[in-house]
TORDO-216540 format. One record per residue: residue number from 1; chain; residue in three letters; x, y, z of N, C-alpha, C in turn. Coordinates in nm, 3 decimals. Layout:
BEGIN
{pavex NUM, A, ALA, {X, Y, Z}, {X, Y, Z}, {X, Y, Z}}
...
This chain:
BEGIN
{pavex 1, A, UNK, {-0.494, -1.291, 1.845}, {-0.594, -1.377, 1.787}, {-0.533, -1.514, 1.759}}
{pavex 2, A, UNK, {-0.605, -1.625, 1.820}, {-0.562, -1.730, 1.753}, {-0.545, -1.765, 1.639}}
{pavex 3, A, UNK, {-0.455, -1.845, 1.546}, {-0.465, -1.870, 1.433}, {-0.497, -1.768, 1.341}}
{pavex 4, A, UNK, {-0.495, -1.619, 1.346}, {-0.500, -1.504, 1.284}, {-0.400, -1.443, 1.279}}
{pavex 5, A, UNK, {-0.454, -1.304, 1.254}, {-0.366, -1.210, 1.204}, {-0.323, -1.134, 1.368}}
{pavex 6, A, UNK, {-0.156, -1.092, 1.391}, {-0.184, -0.986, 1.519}, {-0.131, -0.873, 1.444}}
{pavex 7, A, UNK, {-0.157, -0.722, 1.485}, {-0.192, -0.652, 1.473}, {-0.072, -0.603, 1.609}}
{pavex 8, A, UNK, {0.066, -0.507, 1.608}, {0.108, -0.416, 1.620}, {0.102, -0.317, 1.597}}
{pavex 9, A, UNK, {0.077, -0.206, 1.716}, {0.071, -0.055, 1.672}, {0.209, 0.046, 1.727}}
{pavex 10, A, UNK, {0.235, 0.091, 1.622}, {0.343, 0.111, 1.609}, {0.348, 0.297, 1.664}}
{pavex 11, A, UNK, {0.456, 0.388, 1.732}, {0.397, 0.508, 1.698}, {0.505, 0.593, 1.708}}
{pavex 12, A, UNK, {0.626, 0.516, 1.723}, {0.724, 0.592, 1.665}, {0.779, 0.648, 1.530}}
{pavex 13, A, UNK, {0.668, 0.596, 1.409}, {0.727, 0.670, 1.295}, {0.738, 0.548, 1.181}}
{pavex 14, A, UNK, {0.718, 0.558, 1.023}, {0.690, 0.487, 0.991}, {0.811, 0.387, 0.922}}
{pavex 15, A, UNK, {0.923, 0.454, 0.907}, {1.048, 0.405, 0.932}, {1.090, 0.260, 1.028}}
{pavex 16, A, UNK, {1.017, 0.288, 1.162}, {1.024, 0.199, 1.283}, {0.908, 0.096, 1.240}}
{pavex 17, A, UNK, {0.805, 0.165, 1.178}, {0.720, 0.047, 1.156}, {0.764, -0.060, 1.089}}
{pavex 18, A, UNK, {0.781, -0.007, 0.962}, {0.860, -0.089, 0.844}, {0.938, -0.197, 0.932}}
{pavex 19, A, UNK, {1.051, -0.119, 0.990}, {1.150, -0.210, 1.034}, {1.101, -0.316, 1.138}}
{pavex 20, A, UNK, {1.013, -0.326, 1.210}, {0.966, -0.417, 1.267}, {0.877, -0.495, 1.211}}
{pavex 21, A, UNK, {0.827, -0.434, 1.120}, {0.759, -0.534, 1.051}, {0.824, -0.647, 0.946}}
{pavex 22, A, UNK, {0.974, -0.554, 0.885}, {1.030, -0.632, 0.850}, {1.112, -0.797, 0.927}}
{pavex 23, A, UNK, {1.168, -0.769, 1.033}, {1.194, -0.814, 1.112}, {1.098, -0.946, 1.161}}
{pavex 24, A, UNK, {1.023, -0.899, 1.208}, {0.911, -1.052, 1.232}, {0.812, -1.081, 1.111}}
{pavex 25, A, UNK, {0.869, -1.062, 0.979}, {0.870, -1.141, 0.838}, {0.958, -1.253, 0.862}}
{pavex 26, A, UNK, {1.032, -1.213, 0.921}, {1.122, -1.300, 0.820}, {1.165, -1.297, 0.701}}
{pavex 27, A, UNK, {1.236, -1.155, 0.630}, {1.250, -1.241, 0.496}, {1.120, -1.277, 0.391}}
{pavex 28, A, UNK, {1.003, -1.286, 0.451}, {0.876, -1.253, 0.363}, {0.828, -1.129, 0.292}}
{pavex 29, A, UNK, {0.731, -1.126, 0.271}, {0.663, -0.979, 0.176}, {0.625, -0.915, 0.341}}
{pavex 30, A, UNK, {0.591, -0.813, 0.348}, {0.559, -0.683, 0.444}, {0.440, -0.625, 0.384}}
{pavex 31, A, UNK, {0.301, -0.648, 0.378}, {0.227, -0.595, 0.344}, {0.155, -0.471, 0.395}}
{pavex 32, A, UNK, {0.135, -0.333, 0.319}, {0.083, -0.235, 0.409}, {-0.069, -0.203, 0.431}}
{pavex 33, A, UNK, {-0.131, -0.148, 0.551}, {-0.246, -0.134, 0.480}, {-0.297, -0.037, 0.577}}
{pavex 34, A, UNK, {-0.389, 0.031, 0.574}, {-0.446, 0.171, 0.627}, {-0.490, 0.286, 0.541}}
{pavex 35, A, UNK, {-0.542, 0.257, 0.456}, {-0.561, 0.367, 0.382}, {-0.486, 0.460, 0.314}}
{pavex 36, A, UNK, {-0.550, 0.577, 0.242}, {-0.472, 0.615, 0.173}, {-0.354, 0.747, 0.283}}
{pavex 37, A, UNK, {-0.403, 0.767, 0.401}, {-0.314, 0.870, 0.397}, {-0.201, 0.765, 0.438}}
{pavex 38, A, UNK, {-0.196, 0.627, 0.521}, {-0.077, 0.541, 0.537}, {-0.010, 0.505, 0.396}}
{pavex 39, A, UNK, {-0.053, 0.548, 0.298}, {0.039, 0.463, 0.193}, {0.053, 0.599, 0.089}}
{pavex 40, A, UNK, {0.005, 0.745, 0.143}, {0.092, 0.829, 0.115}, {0.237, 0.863, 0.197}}
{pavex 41, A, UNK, {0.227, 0.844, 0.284}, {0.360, 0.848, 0.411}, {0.449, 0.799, 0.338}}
{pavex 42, A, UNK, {0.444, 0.657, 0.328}, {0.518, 0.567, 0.265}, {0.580, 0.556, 0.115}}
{pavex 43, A, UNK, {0.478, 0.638, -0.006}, {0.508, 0.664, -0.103}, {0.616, 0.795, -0.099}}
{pavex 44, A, UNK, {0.555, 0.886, -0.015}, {0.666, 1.053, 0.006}, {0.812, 0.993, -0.009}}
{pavex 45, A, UNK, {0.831, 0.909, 0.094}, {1.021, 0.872, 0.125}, {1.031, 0.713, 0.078}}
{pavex 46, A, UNK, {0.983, 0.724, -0.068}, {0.980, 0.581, -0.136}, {1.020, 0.446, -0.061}}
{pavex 47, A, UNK, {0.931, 0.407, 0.015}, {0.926, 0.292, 0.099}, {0.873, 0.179, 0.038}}
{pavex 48, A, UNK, {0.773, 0.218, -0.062}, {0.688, 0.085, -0.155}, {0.767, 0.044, -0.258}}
{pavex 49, A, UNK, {0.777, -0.086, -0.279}, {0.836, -0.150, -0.397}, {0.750, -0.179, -0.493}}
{pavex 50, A, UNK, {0.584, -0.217, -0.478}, {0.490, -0.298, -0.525}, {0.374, -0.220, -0.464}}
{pavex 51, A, UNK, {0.270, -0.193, -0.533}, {0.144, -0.167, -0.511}, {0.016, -0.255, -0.591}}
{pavex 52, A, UNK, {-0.081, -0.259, -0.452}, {-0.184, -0.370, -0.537}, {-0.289, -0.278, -0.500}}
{pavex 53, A, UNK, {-0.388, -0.217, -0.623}, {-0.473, -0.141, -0.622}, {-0.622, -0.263, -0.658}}
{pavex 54, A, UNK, {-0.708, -0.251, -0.582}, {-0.839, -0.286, -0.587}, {-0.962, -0.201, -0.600}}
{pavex 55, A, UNK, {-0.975, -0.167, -0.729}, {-1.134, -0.058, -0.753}, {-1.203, -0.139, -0.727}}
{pavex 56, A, UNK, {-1.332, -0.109, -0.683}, {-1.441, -0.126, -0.699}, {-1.575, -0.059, -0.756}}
{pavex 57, A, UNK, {-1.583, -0.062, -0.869}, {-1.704, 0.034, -0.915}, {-1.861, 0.058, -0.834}}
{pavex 58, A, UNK, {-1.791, 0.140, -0.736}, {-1.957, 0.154, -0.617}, {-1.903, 0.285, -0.589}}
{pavex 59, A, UNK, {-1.987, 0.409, -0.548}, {-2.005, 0.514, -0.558}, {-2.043, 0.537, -0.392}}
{pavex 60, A, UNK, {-1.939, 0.624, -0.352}, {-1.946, 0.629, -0.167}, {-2.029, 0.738, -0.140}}
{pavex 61, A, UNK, {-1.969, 0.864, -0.254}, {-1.966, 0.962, -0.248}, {-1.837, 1.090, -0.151}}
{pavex 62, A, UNK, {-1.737, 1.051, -0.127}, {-1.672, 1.091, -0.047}, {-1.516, 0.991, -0.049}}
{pavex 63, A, UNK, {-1.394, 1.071, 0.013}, {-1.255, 0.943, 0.054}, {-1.184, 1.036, 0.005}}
{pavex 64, A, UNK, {-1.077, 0.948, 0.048}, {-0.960, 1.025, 0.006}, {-0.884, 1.011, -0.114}}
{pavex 65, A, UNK, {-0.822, 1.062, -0.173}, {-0.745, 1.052, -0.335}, {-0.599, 0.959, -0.248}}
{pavex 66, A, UNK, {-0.602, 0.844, -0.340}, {-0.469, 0.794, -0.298}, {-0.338, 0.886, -0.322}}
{pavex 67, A, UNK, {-0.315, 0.928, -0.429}, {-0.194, 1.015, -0.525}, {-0.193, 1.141, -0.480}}
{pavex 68, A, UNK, {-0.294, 1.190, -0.398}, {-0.301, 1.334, -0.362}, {-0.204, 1.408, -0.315}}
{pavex 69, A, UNK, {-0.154, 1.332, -0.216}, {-0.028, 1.418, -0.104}, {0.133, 1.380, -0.126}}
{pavex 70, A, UNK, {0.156, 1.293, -0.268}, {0.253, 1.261, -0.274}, {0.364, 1.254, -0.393}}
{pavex 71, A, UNK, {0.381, 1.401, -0.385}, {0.474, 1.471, -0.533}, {0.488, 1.420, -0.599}}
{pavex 72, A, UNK, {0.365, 1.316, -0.640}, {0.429, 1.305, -0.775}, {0.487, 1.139, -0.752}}
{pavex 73, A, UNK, {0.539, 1.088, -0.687}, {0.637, 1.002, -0.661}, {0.559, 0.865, -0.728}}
{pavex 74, A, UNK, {0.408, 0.828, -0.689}, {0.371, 0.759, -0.787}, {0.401, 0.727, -0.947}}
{pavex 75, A, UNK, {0.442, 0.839, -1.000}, {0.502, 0.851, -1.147}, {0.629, 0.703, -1.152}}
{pavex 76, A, UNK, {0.710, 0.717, -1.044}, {0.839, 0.666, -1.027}, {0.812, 0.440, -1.097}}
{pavex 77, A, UNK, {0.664, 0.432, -1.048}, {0.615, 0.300, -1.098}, {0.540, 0.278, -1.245}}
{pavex 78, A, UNK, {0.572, 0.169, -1.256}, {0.493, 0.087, -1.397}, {0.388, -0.010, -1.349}}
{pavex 79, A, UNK, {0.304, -0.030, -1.416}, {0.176, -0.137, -1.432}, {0.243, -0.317, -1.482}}
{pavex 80, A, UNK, {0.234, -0.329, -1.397}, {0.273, -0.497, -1.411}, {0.164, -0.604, -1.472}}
{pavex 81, A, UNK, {0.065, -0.572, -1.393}, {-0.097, -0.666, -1.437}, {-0.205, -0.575, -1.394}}
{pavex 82, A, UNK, {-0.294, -0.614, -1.473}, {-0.455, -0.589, -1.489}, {-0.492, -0.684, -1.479}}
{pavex 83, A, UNK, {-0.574, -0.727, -1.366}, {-0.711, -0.789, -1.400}, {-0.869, -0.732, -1.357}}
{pavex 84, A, UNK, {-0.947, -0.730, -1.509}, {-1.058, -0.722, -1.443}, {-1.197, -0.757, -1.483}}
{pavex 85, A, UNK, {-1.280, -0.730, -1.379}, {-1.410, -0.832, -1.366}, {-1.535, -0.674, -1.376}}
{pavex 86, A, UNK, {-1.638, -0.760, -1.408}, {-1.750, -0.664, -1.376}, {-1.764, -0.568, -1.204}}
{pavex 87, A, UNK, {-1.712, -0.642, -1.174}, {-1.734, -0.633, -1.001}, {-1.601, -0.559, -0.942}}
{pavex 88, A, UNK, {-1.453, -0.592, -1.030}, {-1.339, -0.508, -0.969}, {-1.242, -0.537, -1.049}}
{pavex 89, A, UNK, {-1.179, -0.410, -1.037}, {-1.013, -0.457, -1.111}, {-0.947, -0.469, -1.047}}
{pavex 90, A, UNK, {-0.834, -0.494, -1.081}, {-0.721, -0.505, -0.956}, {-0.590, -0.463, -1.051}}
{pavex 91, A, UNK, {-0.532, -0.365, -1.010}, {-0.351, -0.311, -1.061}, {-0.260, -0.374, -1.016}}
{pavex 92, A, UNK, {-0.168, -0.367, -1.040}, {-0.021, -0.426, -1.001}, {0.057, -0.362, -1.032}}
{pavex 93, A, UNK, {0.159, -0.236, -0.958}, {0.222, -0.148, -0.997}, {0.372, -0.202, -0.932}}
{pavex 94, A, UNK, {0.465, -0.158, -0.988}, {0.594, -0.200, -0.900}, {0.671, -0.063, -0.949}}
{pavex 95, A, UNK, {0.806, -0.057, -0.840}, {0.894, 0.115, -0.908}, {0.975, 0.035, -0.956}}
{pavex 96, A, UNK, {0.962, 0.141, -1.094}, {1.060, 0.118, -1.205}, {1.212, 0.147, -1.141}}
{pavex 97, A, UNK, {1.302, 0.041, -1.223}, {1.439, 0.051, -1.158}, {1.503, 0.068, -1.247}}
């Protein structure tokens, strides 16, 4: 895409992802995104430093539990910021060190 975002698909493993994604950062943030079972993968073999959670109070009826598949390891972070609005909150979690 011009002047956008590109989009690598990766499928050797999420290890390899990371690392290429780190790599053509530069030295920047690595942001993840795919849902919750991609950012259970990543939580299992503590890969996240920072999590940015966005509720939205609307009712799907259905999805997946972010925390579901991943022992626990969420525990390992603290709450940095709250903000919120009628319309959404937003978390800021980082792992405690």
């Amino acid at each position: 895409m011009e002047g956008g975002t590109t989009f690598h698909f990766v499928t050797d493993g999420i290890q390899a992802a990371l690392e290429q994604a780190k790599n053509a950062a530069r030295g920047k943030d690595v942001a993840l995104g795919g849902g919750a079972d991609v950012a259970q993968q990543y939580l299992k073999v503590v890969l996240i430093d920072e999590m940015e959670i966005h509720v939205v109070p609307l009712f799907l009826g259905g999805g997946s539990r972010l925390f579901e598949k991943t022992h626990r390891r969420q525990m390992a972070y603290e709450c940095a910021r709250v903000v919120n609005s009628p319309s959404v909150s937003h978390y800021k979690y980082r792992r405690a060190r």
